[in-house]
C-alpha positions as a printed Julia matrix, in Angstrom:
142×3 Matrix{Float64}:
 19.37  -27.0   -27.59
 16.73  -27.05  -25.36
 16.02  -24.88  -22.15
 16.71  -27.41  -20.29
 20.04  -28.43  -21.51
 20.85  -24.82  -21.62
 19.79  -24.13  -18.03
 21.7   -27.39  -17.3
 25.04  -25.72  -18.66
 24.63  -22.71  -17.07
 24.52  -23.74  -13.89
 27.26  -26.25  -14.47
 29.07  -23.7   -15.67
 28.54  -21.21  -12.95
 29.91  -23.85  -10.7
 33.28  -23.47  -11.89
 33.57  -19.81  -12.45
 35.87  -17.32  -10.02
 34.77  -14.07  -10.77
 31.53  -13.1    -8.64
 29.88  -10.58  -11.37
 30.48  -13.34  -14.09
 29.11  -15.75  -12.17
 26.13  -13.4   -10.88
 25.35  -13.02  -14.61
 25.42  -16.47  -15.56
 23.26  -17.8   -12.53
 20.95  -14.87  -13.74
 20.6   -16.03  -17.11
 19.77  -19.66  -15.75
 16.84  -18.57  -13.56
 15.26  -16.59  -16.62
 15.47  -20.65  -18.23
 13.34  -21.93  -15.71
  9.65  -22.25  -16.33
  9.03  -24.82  -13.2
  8.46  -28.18  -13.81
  9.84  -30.47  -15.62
  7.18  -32.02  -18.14
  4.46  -31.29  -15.33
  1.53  -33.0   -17.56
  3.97  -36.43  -16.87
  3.6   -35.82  -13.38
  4.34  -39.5   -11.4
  5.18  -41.14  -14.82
  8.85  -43.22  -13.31
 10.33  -42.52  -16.67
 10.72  -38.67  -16.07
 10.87  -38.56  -11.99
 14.99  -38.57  -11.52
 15.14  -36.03  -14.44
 12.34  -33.65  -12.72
 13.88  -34.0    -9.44
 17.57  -33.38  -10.48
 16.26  -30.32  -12.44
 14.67  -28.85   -9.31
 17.61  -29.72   -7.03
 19.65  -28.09  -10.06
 17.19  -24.96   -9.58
 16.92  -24.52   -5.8
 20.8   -24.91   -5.88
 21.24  -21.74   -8.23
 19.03  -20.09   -6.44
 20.87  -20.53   -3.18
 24.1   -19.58   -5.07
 22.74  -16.54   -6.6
 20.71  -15.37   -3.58
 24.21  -15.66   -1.46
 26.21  -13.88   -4.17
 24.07  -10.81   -3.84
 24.07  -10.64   -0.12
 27.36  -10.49   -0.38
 27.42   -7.99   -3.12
 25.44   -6.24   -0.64
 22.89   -5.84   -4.09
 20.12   -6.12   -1.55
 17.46   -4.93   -3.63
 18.43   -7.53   -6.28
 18.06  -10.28   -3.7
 14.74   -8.81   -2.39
 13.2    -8.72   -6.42
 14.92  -11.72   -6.85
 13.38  -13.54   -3.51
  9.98  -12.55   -4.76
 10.3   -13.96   -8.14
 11.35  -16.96   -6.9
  8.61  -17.32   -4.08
  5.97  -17.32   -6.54
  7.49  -20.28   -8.19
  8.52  -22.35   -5.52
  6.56  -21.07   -2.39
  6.85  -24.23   -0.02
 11.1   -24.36   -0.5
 12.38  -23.47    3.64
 15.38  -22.28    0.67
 13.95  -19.45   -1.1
 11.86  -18.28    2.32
 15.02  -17.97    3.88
 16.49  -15.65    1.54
 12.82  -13.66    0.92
 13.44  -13.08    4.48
 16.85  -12.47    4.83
 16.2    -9.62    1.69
 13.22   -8.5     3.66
 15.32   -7.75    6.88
 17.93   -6.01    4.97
 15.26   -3.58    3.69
 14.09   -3.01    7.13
 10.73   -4.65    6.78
 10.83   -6.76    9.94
  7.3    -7.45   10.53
  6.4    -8.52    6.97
  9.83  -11.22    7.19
  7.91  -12.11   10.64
  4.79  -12.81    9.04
  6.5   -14.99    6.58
  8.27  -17.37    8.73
  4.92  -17.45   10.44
  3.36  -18.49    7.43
  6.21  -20.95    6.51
  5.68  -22.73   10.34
  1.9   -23.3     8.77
  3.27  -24.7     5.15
  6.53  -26.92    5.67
  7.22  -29.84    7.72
  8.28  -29.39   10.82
 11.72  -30.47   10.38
 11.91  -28.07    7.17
 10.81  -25.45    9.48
 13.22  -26.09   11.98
 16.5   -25.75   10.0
 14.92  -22.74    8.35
 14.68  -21.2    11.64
 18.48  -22.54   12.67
 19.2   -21.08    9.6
 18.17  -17.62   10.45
 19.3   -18.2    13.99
 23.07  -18.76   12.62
 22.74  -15.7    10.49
 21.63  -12.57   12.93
 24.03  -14.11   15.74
 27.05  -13.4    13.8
């Protein structure tokens, strides 16, 4: 089986499973099956697009799932280690900057998650940046 296939069933299989540690653990072992793109040197070829881009919706899902399970685990240090692993794969998703600063406000370092929605204003469309910003909004009002 491939990484793929098995990162595939992971996540599928987190999906259905109650328990939050057990599911913690398997969305865990998914991420360490990522490696980024999928076959990146076939970049554009029509044959593998739907395939790469259900693979990285597959991805930023877990990581929204996994990032959410340890807020409310309160495991904030998890989701700030986490949050920077994943920013250094997928810097430009409004997804994974929410939660790097979400982790970062949680561990009291309020001007470094300011400088990062700064920066993300400069890298994603403006619409992106928006409901990132809503996003954050919703959160620190309740």
């Amino acid at each position: 089986r491939t990484d793929y296939e098995e990162f595939r069933k992971l996540c599928e299989s987190a999906a259905i499973i109650l328990d939050v540690n057990e599911k913690i653990g398997v969305l865990t072992n998914a991420m360490m099956l990522y490696r980024g793109k999928l076959f990146p040197s076939a970049n554009g070829d029509h044959w593998q697009i739907s395939h790469s881009s259900q693979y990285h919706l597959m991805y930023l899902k877990a990581v929204d799932d996994l990032s959410e399970l340890l807020q409310k685990m309160e495991k904030h240090e998890d989701l700030y280690e986490f949050s920077l692993k994943v920013v250094n794969i997928e810097p430009n998703s409004p997804v994974i900057i929410y939660w790097l600063i979400v982790a970062l406000r949680k561990k009291g370092a309020i001007d470094m998650a300011k400088r990062h929605l700064e920066s993300a204003k400069e890298r994603l469309l403006e619409e992106e940046y928006r409901e990132l910003e809503e996003r954050l909004q919703f959160t620190y009002k309740r």
